[in-house]
N, C-alpha and C positions, 0 to 999 in steps of 0.2 A: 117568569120562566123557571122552569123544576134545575134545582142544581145539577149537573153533568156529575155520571158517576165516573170519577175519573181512577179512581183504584180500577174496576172491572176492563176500562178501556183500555189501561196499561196492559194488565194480566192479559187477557186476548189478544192485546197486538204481539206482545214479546212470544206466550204462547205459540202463534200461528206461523211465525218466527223458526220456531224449532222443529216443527214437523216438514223434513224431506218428500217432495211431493212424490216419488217412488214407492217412499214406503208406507205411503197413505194409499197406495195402488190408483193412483191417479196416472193415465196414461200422456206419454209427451203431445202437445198441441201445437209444438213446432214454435211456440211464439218464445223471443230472449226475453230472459227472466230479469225485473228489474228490482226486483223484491227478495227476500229471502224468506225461504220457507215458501208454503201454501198463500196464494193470491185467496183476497176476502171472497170473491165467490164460489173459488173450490173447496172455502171450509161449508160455506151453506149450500150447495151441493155435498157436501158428504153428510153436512146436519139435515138436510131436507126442508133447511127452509126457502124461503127468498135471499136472495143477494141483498135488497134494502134493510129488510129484517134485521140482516146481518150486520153489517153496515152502520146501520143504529146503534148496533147494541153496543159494537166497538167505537162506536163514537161517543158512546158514556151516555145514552139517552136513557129517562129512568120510565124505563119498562118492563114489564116483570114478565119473563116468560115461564111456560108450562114446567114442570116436574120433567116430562119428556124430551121438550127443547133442550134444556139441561143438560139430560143424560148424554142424548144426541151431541151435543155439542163436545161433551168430556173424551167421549170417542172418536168424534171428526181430528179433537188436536190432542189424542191420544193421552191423555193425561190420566195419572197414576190415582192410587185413591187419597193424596192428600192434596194434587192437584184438584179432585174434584170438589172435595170436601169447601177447600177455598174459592171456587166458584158460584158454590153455592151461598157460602158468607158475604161473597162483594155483590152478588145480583141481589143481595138484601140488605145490603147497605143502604142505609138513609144518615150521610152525616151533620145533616141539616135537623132531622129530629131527635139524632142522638148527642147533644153536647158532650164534650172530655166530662170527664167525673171523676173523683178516687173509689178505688176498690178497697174493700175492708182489708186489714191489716193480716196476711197467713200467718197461720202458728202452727207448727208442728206439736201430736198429741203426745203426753208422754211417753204413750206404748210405744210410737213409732221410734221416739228416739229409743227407744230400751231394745227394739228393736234390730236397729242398724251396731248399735255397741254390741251385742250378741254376737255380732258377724265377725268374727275377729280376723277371721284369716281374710278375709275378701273387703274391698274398699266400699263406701255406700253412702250415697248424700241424698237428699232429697230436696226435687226443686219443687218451684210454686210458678205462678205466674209471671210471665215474661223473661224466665229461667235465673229468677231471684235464686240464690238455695238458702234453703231454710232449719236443716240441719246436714249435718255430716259426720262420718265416725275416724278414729283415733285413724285409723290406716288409708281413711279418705284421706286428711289430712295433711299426711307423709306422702301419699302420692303423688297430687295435686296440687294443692296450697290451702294454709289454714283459712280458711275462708268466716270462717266465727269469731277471729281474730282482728279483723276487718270492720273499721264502723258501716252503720247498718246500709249507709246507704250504696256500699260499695261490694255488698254479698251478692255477685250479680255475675254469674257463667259468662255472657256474651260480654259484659265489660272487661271482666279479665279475661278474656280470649283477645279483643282488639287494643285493649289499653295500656295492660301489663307484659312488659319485656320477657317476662317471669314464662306465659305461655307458650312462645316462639320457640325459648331455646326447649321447653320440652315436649311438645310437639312434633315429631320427626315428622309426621304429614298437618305439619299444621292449615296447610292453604285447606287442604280437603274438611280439618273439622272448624276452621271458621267458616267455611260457605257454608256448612251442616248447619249451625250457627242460627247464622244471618237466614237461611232457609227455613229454618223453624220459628224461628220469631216472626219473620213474614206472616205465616200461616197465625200465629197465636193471634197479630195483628190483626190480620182478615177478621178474626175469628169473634174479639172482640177491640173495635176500631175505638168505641168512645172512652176505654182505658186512660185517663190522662199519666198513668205513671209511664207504662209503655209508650204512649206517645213521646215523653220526655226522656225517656232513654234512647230510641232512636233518633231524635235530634243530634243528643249528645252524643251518641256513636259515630253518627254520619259528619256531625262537624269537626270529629278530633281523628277518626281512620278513615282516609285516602281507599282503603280496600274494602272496608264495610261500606262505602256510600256506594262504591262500585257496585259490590256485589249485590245489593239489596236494590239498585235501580233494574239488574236484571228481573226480576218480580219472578225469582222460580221461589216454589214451597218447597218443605221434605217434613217429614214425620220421623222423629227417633225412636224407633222401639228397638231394634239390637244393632248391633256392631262390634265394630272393633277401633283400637287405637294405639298406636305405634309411639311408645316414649322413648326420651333419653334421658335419662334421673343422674341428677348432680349426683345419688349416695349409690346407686346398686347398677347403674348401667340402661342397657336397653333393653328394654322389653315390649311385649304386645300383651293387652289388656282386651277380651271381650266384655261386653257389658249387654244387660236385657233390663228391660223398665217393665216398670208394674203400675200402675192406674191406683191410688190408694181408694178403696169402698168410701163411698159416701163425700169424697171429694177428687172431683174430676181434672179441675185444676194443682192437681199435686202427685207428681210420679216421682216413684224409687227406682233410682238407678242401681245397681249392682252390676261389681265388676271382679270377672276372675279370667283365672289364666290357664292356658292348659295343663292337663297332671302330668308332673313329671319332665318339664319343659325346662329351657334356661330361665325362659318367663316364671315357670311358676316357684323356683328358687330365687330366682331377683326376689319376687314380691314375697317372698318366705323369710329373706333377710333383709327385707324392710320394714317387714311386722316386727320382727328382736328388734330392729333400732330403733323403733318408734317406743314401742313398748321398756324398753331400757332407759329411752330418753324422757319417758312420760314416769316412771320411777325414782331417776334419778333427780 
């Protein structure tokens, strides 16, 4: 018997989970609800298939349905495009022909880093896979934590976001950017499952935070392409930090974060006399 896909059968149940049968325009049937969210045959009803179909697929049976079914379905349980993107990666999961593996080792090119040091007034790190980071510049540094400083195996965003104390107190909304987090590595996971280093970082996340196992059993994704983040800095105070990512050419696994503040802000003076101190203390 074919292994049950049981990533996909999570994702779908939790999914179906969240959509308010209201706002799926599904009208009341009178019947008390013992479920939450959308009952399995009002999602195949709005996907247009069968109830058994359905039914299967949530039950992790390895079936491969159409390009169409797919879409259909991403709109039955309304999901976003990084939701879909991850449906598409567990409905082709095989992790029976794909053993854990290591992935080559990322290096940042030296442009790039010549690059982020350029940036002087604005912070900038670059991650790799499974939000290793791989460099960072003098004012990342200062904002965040020296992270190059760090043996290698501990250069790793989602570790110091659940492991290190260091993150909490500077995070004013910390709960919101570790679920960001834990939701984006979901998706990395999806994306490529037989990873053995990622596999071994979520272990080791889920057996040492109480809040990571939590949040990551919920099975939501997210995509980080911009935002924002709320600090409180031991040297300059609080501020708010925007940030936009960029895709490096020729390597997809590796985005540049950059982060600035508004012109003229209290933010953008915090972070104006945290560049003199960093730069003073990098002189001196």
């Amino acid at each position: 018997m074919a292994e049950k896909n049981t990533e996909l059968a999570d994702f779908l149940r939790r999914a179906r989970e969240q959509v308010a049968p209201d706002r799926a325009g599904l009208p009341s049937d009178g019947r008390v609800r013992r479920v939450r969210g959308l009952r399995r045959e009002e999602v195949a009803l709005l996907a247009g298939v069968s109830t058994d179909y359905y039914a299967r697929l949530e039950q992790g049976r390895r079936i491969q349905p159409s390009a169409a079914v797919v879409e259909a379905l991403g709109r039955a349980l309304d999901l976003d495009a990084a939701g879909r993107a991850h449906l598409l990666d567990l409905i082709g999961l095989n992790s029976a022909a794909a053993p854990l593996r290591a992935r080559p080792v990322q290096r940042v090119r030296p442009g790039v880093r010549q690059l982020i040091e350029s940036l002087e007034g604005a912070p900038a790190l670059v991650l790799g896979r499974r939000s290793d980071v791989l460099a960072q510049n003098r004012l990342c540094r200062a904002l965040f934590t020296d992270f190059e400083s760090r043996p290698a195996s501990e250069r790793n965003y989602a570790r110091w976001m659940f492991l290190d104390p260091e993150s909490q107190s500077l995070f004013v909304d910390w709960e919101q950017q570790a679920r960001a987090t834990v939701e984006s590595l979901r998706l990395e996971a999806g994306n490529d499952p037989a990873d053995r280093a990622t596999a071994e970082l979520i272990a080791d996340l889920r057996n040492n935070s109480p809040e990571f196992a939590r949040w990551w059993d919920e099975h939501r994704v997210y995509q980080r392409t911009h935002g924002s983040k709320a600090l409180r800095h031991s040297l300059v105070g609080d501020l708010i930090v925007e940030y936009e990512t960029l895709t490096l050419p020729g390597d997809p696994h590796t985005t540049l974060f950059v982060y600035t503040t508004e012109p003229r802000s209290p933010s953008s003076r915090a972070l104006a006399l945290l560049a003199s101190w960093s730069l003073a203390s990098t002189k001196g």
